[in-house]
MITORKE-660399 format. One line per field, with one value per residue (C-alpha): residue in three letters; residue number from 1; chain; x, y, z. Coordinates in steps of 0.02 Angstrom, whole numbers, m for minus. Layout:
BEGIN
type: (ALA,...) $
seq: (NUM,...) $
mol: (A,...) $
X: (X,...) $
Y: (Y,...) $
Z: (Z,...) $
This chain:
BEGIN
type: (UNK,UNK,UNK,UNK,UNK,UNK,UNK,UNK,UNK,UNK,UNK,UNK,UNK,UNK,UNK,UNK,UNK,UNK,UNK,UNK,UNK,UNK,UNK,UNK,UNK,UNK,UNK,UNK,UNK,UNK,UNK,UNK,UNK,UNK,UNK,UNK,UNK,UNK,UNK,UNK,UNK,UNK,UNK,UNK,UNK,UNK,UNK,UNK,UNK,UNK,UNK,UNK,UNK,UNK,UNK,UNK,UNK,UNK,UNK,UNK,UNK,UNK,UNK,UNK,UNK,UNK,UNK,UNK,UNK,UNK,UNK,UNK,UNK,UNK,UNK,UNK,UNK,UNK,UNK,UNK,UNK,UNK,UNK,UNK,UNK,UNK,UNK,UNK,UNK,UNK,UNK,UNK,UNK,UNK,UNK,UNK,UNK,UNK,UNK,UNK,UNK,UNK,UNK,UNK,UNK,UNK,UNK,UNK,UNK,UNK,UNK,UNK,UNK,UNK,UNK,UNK,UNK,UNK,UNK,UNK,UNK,UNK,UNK,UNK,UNK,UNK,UNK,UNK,UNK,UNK,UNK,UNK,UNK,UNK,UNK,UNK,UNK,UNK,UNK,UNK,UNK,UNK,UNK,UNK,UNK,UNK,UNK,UNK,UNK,UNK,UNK,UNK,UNK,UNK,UNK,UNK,UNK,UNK,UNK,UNK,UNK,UNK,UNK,UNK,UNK,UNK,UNK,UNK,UNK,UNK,UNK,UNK,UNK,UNK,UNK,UNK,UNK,UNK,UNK,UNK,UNK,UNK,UNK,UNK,UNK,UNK,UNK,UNK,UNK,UNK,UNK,UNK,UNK,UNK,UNK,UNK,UNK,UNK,UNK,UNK,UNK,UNK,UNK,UNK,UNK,UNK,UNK,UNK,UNK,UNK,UNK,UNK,UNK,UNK,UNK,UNK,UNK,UNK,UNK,UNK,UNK,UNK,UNK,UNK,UNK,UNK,UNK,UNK,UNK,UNK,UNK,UNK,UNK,UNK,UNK,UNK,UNK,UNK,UNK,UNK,UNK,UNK,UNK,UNK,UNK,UNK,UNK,UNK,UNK,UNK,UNK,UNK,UNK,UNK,UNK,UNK,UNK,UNK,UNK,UNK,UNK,UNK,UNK,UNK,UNK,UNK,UNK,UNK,UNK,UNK,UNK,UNK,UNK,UNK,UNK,UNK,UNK,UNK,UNK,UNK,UNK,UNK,UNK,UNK,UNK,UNK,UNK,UNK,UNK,UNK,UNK,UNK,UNK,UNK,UNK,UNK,UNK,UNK,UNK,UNK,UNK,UNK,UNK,UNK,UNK,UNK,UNK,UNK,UNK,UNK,UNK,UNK,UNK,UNK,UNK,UNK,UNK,UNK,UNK,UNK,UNK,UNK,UNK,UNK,UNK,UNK,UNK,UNK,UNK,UNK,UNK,UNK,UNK,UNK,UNK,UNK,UNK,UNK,UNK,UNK,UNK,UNK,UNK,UNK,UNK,UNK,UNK,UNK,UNK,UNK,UNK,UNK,UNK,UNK,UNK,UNK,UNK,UNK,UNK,UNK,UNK,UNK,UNK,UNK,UNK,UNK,UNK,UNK,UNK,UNK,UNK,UNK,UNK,UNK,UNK,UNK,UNK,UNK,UNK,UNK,UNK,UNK,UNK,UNK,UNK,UNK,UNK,UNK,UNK,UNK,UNK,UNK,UNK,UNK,UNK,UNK,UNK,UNK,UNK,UNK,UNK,UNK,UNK,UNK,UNK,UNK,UNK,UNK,UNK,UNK,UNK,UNK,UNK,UNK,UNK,UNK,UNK,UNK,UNK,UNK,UNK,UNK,UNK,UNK,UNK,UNK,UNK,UNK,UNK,UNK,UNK,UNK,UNK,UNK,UNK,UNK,UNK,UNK,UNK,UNK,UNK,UNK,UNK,UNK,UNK,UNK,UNK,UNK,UNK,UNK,UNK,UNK,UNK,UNK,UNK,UNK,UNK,UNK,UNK,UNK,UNK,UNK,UNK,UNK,UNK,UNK,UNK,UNK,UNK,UNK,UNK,UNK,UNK,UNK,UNK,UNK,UNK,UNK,UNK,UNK,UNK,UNK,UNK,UNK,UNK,UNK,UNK,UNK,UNK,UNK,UNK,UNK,UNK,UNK,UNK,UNK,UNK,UNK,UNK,UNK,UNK,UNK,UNK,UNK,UNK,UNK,UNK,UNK,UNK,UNK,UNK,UNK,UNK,UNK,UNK,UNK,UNK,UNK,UNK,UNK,UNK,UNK,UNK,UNK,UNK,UNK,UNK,UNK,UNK,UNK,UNK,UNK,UNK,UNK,UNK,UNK,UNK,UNK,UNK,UNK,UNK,UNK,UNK,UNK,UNK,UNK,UNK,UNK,UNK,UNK,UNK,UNK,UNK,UNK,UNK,UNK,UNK,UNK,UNK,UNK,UNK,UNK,UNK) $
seq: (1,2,3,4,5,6,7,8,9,10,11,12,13,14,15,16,17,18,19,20,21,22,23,24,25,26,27,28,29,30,31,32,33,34,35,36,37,38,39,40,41,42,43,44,45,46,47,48,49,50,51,52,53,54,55,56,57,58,59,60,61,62,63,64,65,66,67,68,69,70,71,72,73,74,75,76,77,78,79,80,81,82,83,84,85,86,87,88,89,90,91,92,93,94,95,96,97,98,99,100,101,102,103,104,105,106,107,108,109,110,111,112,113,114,115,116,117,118,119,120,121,122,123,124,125,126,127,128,129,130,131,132,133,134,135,136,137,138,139,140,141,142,143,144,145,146,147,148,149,150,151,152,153,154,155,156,157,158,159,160,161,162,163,164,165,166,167,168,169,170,171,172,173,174,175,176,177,178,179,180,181,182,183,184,185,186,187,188,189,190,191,192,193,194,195,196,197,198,199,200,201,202,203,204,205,206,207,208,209,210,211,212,213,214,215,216,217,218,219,220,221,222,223,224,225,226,227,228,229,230,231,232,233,234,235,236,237,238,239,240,241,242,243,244,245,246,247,248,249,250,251,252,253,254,255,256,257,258,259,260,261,262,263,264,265,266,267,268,269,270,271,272,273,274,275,276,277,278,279,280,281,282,283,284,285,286,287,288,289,290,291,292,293,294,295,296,297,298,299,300,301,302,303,304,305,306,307,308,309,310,311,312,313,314,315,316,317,318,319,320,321,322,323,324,325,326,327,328,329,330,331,332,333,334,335,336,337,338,339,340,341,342,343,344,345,346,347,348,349,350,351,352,353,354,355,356,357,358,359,360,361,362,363,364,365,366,367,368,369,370,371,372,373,374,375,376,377,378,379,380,381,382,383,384,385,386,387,388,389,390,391,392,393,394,395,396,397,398,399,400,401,402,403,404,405,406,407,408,409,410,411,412,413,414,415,416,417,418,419,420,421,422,423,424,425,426,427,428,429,430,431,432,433,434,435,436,437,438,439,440,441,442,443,444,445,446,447,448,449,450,451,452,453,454,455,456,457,458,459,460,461,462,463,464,465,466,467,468,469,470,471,472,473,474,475,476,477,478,479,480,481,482,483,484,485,486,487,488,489,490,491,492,493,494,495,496,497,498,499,500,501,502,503,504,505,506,507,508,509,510,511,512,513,514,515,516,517,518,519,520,521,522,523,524,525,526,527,528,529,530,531,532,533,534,535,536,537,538,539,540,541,542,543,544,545,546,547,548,549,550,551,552,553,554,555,556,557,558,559,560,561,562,563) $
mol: (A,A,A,A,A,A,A,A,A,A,A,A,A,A,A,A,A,A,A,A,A,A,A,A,A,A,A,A,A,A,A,A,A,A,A,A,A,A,A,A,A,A,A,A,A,A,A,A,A,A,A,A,A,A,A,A,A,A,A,A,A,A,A,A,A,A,A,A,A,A,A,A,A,A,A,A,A,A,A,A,A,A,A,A,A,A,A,A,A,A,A,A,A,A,A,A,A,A,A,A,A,A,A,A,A,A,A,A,A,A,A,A,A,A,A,A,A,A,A,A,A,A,A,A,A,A,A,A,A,A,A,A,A,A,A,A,A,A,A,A,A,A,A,A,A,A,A,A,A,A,A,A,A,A,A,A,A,A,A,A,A,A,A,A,A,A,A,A,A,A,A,A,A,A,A,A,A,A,A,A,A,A,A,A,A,A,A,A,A,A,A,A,A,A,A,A,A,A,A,A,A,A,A,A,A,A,A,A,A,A,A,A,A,A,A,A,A,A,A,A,A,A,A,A,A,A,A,A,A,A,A,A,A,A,A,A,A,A,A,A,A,A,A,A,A,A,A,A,A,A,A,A,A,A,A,A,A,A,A,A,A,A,A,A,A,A,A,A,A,A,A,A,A,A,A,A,A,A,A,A,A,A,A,A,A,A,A,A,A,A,A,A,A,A,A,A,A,A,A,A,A,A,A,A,A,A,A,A,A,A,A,A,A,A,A,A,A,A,A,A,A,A,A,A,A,A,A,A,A,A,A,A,A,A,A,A,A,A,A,A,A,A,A,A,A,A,A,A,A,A,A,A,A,A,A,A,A,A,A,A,A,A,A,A,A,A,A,A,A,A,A,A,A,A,A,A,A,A,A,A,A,A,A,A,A,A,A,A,A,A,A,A,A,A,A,A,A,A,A,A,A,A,A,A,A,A,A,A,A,A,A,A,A,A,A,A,A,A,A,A,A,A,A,A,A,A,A,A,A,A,A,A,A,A,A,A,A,A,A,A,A,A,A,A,A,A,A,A,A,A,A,A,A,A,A,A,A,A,A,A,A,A,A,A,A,A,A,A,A,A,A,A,A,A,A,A,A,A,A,A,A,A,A,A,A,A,A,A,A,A,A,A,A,A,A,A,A,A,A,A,A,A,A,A,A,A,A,A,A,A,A,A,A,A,A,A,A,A,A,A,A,A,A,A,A,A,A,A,A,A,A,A,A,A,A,A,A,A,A,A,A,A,A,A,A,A,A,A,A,A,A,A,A,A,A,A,A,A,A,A,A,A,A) $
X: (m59,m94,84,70,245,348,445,600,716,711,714,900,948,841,952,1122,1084,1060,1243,1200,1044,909,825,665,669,552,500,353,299,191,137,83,201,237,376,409,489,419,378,512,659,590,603,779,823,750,866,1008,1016,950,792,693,524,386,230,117,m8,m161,m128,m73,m82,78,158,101,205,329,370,368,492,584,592,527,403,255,112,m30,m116,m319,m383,m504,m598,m635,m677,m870,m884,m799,m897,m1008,m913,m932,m847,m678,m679,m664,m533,m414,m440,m379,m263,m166,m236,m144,2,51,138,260,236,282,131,149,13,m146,m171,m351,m369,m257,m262,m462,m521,m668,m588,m488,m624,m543,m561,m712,m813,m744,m771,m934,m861,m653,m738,m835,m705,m563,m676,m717,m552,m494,m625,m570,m411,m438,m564,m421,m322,m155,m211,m38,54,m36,m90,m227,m210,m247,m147,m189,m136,m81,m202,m325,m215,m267,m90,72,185,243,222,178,30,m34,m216,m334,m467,m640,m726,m587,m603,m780,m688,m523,m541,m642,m528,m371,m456,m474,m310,m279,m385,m286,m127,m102,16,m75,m13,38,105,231,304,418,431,229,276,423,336,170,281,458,468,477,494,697,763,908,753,667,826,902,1037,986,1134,1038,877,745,643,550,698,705,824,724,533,526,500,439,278,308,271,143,40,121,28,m125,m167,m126,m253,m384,m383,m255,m68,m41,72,6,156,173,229,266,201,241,379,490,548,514,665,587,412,394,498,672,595,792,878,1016,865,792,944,995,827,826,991,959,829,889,1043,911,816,976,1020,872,887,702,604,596,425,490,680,771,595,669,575,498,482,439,506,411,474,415,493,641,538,667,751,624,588,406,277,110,36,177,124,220,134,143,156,171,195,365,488,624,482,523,424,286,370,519,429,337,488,565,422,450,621,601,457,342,173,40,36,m63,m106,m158,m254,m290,m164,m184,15,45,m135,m49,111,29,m55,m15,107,6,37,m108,m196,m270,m323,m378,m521,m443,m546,m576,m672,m784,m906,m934,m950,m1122,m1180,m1230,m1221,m1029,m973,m1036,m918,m773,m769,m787,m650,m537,m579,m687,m561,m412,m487,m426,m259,m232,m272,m361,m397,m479,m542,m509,m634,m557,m412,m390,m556,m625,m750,m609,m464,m477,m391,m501,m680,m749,m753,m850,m1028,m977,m888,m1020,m1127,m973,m956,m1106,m1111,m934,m961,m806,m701,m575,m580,m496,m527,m449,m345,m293,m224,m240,m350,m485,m535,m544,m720,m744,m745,m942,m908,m872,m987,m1117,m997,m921,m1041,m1146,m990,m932,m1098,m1106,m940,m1003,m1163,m1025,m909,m758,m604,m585,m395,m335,m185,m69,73,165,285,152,111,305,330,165,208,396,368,284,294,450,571,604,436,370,519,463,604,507,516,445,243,197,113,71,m110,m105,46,41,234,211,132,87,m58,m81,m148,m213,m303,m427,m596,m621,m529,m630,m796,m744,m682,m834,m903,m788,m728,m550,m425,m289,m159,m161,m16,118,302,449,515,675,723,626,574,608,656,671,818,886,945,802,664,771,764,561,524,638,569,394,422,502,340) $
Y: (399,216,129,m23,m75,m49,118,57,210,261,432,397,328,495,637,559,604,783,835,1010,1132,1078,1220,1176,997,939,727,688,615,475,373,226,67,22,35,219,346,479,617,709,632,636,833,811,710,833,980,880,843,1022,960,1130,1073,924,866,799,685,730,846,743,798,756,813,986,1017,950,1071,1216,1343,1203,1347,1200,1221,1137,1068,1009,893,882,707,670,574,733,850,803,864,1029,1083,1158,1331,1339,1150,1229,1358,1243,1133,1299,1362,1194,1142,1318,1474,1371,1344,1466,1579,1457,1320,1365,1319,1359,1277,1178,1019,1002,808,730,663,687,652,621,491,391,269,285,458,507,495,659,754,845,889,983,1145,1166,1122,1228,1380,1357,1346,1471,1573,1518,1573,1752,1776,1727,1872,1722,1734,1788,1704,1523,1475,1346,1221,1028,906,821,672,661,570,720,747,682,735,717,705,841,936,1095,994,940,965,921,767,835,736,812,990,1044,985,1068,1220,1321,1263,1323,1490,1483,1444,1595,1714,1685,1684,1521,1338,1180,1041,895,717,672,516,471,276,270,343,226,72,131,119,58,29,217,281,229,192,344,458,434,442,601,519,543,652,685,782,694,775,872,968,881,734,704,632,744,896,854,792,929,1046,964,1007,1184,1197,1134,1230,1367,1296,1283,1480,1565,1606,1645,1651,1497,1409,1215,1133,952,853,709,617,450,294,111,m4,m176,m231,m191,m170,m60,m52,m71,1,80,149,238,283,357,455,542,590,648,754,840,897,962,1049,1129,1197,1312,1289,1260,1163,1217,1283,1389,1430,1494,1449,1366,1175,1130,943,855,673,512,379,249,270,134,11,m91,m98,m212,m395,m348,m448,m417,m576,m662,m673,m802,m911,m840,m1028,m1003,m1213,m1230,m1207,m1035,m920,m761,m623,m578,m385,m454,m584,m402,m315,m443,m472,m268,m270,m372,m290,m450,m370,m509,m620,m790,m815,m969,m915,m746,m730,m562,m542,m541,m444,m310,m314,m292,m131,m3,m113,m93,m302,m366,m529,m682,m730,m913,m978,m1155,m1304,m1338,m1166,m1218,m1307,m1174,m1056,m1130,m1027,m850,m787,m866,m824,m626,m630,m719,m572,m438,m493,m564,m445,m276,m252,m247,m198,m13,m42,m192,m244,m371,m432,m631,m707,m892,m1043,m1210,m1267,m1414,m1503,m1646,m1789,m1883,m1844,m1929,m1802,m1655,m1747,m1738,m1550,m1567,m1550,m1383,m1310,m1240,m1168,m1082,m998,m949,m864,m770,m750,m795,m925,m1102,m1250,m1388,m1498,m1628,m1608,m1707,m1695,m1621,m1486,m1445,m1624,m1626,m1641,m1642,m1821,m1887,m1913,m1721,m1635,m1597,m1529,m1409,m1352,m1243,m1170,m1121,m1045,m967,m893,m806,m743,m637,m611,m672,m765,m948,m1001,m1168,m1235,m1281,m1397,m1476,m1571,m1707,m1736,m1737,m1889,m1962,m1999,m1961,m2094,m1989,m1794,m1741,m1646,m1515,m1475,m1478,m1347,m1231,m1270,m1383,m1327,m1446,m1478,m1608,m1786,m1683,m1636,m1463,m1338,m1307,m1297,m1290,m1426,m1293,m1200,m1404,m1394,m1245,m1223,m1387,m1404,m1275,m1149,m1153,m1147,m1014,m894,m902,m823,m703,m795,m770,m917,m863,m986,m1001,m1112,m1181,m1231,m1357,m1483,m1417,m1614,m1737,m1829,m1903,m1731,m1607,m1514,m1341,m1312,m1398,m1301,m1139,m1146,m1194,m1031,m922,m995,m974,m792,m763,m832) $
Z: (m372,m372,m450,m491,m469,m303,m265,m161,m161,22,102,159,m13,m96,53,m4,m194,m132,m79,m79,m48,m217,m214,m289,m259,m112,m55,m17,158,153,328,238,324,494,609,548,626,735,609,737,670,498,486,574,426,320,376,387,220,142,79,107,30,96,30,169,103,266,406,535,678,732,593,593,763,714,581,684,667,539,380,278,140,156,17,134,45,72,13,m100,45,122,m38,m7,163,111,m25,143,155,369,343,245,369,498,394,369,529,603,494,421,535,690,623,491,602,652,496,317,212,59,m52,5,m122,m139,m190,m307,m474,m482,m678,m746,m853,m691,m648,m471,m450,m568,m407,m334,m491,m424,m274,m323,m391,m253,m121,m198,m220,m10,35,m48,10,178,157,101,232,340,264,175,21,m26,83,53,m123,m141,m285,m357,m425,m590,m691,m862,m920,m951,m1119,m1266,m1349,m1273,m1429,m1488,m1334,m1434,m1506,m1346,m1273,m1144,m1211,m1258,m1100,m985,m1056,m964,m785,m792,m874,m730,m612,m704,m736,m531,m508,m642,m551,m384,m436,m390,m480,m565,m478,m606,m554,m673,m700,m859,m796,m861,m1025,m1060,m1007,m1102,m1257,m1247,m1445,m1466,m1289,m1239,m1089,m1086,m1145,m1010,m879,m942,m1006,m1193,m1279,m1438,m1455,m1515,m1669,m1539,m1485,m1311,m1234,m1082,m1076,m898,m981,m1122,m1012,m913,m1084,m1141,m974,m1012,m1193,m1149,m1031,m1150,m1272,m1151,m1078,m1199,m1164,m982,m829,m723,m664,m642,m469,m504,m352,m375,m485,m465,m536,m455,m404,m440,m504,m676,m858,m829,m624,m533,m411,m536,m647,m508,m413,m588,m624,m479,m482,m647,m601,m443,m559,m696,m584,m489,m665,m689,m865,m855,m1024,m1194,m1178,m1008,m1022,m871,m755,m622,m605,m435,m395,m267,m278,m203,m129,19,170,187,103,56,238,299,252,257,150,179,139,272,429,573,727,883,997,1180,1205,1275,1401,1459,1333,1317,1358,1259,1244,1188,1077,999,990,888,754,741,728,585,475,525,518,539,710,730,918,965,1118,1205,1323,1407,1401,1228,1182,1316,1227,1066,1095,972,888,682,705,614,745,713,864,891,1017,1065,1031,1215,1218,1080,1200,1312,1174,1093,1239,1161,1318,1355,1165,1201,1372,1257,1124,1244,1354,1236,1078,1120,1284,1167,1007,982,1017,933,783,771,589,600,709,720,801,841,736,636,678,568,604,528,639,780,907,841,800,997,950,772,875,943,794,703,863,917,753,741,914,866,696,645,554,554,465,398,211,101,m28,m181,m342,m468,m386,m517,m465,m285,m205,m31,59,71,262,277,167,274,418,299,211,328,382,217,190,356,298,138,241,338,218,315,258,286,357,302,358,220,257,104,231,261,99,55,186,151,m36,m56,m227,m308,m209,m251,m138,m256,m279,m90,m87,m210,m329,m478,m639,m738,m757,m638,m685,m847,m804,m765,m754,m530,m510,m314,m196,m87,m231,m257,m80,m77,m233,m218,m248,m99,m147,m327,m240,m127,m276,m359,m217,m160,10,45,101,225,240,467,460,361,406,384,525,580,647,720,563,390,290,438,459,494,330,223,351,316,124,145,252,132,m30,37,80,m96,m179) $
């Protein structure tokens, strides 16, 4: 499911609410983030803490061993990336063979998920609507041909959103445009004895209407029924899936696995730490009960929860990258300098040249690279044949083990900077030859009027448009600092800091210097065609000049961060 707010509740946080064996609660295992832990030590934490149950989001095939001979129940997820290709029956026997004939003896797979949250009304998933039918009836096939029929139960997970009535529950149904999709696969699901899958998530429903949806309704703390006969929003969404399905093929025994459920610890309305850390306590004691819904007294609930994986013990931002600068004295190694952006959930690295060290220290490190050609290469690279010898050493040598995201020509060249303009002749050759990207412009204020200056426009230009003909990002290095001591009149302090709260000059409300900066004349050309800016450099003076110090240069990098 695509949430748009962030789930912070971490897999060490979500063990400690268990206390005891849940029974029929599982967590789901993403892999999505970096720096995680071997998938080894994941299962370790799993048993340690009696959570018997995992939803696996792609057979991974390091994963898979790693369950073996763990007694833990598995939902191996198939994603909806791969439905296509398995709608070919000798393709799904291939998929089941590989990923559940060698490992069921010795790996408890209980259900296969085939895609999730596919709808015909989810403009993200409607795409994959052709293709579910056809790829659960193969693997299924698959399956019984492989004689597990019983033993693994083949399944999809769906989304809500097919209702068209949630409220009452007993009054619920599927939507007429959703009807024609789900009902032959439930009566497939019927015919094999198999669960619907059904993401669940009360946090939408509260937010979707918090005048009548309340906060303790949605948390299971509600004491009073509401006129529905429930005090939870869980079940009663977990019902209404219940009667419409019973609408759409008449009363029958198909059970519902909830694969997916959680609430988010910051982003959004009611999204805190408390909030979640009470919902899914909540829920792990309701489902412990067995008391089951309304609609299904005394059925025992299974429910997997979700959750990133210790999200919220990292300082990573994804947008927050730091320079990599190797001018200096006593440098540490370039291991040691890896280790330490690691250690710290920094995931993006600016490298100001190629040095084989740090490329070698990088390799299989998820560290995102922009890696810089200095301007003294430039010259030699308006040679094609030079600029091919420059990417295959420097970028093809490293590139599958190291990920290498931009790369960056020259830095900080201008025909009107007089330590960078010797290099404006090559700039734009060298670019060309390495297709890739790094510039410098002028900024004023306010920023809906800045033009570029008349002695630069024809150097930029061609670059910028070389830029859209690739589609690459251009970086611009943003430094409020000079423009701070530059006009300290009439740039205030405060709001080269981040910390303005009033409008500034009264033109326009831009409450930062830094989007001053960055959102000038270029940046409003560049939008309107889709060209990305990456900010290559910014930074505070730690000493050395009028405003630099450790503690002013410490609140600039932490506000920055923040923002």
């Amino acid at each position: 499911m695509l949430i748009p707010t962030t789930y912070q509740i971490t897999y060490r946080q979500l063990y400690c609410y268990f206390n005891a064996d849940a029974q029929g609660i599982g967590v789901c295992y993403g892999k999505n983030g970096n720096d995680l832990p071997s998938t080894i030590d994941v299962v370790s934490l799993y048993l340690a803490n009696n959570i018997t149950k995992m939803k696996t989001y792609d057979p991974i095939n390091e994963t898979l061993p790693a369950l073996k001979g763990s007694e833990i129940e598995v939902i191996l997820d198939i994603p909806n990336s791969q439905l296509q290709s398995l709608g070919d029956p000798q393709q799904a026997d291939s998929w089941v063979t590989s990923n559940v004939v060698n490992y069921v003896q010795q790996v408890k797979i209980k259900y296969i998920n085939v895609g999730n949250e596919v709808s015909p009304v989810n403009n993200g998933t409607s795409q994959f609507v052709p293709f579910l039918l056809p790829a659960l009836t193969n693997v299924q096939q698959s399956i019984t041909k492989s004689g597990l029929q019983d033993q693994v139960k083949v399944t999809t997970a769906i989304e809500t959103g097919l209702l068209a009535t949630t409220y009452p529950p007993s009054e619920s149904a599927f939507r007429e445009d959703t009807i024609g999709f789900i009902k032959p696969i439930i009566e497939l699901l019927k015919q094999n004895n198999a669960p619907l899958q059904a993401n669940i998530y009360p946090y939408f429903g509260y937010i979707g209407d918090p005048a009548h949806v309340t906060l303790p309704y949605a948390l299971f703390t509600q004491e009073q029924p509401d006129p529905s006969g429930y005090t939870n929003l869980f079940d009663a969404m977990l019902d209404s899936v219940y009667y419409a399905i019973d609408k759409a093929i008449g009363e029958n025994n198909i059970e519902i696995v909830v694969s997916e459920s959680g609430w988010p610890s910051e982003g959004g309305l009611g999204a805190t730490v408390e909030n979640a850390a009470t919902f899914y306590t909540k829920l792990i004691e309701h489902a412990k009960s067995n008391n089951g819904t309304l609609h299904r007294p005394g059925k025992p609930i299974q429910t997997y929860l979700f959750a990133m994986f210790d999200e919220n013990l990292k300082i990573e931002v994804e947008c927050v990258g730091m320079c990599c600068g190797r001018n200096g004295n006593n440098l540490p190694l370039a291991k040691d300098v890896v280790n330490l952006y690691k250690a710290n959930g920094i995931t993006s690295m600016r490298l100001y040249d190629p040095n084989p060290e740090t490329l070698n220290a990088l390799k299989d490190s998820n560290i995102r690279v922009m890696l810089c050609i200095p301007n003294e290469k430039l010259q030699a690279l308006t040679d094609p044949k030079e600029a091919y010898n420059w990417v295959v050493a420097n970028v093809i040598n490293y590139i599958k083990q190291v990920k290498i995201r931009y790369q960056s020509v020259g830095n900080n060249i201008s025909p009107v900077n007089n330590g960078t303009s010797q290099f404006v002749p090559f700039l734009l050759p060298a670019m060309e030859n390495v297709q890739q990207t790094g510039l410098l412009a002028n900024a004023t204020s306010p920023p809906s009027q800045s033009t570029f200056r008349g002695d630069v426009t024809s150097f930029i230009k061609p670059i910028i448009e070389l830029l859209k003909q690739n589609n690459a990002p251009l970086p611009a290095n943003i430094y409020p600092y000079f423009a701070y001591v530059a006009d300290p009149d009439h740039v205030s302090f405060s709001y080269a800091m981040f910390t303005q709260n009033q409008i500034h000059r009264g033109i326009l409300i831009y409450l930062r210097l830094c989007w001053i900066q960055f959102t000038m004349q270029l940046r409003k050309r560049l939008v309107k065609n889709n060209i990305e800016i990456v900010v290559s450099e910014s930074g505070w003076p730690s000493e050395g000049g009028f405003g630099g110090s450790m503690d002013i240069a410490g609140s600039y990098y932490g506000n920055l961060v923040g923002h």
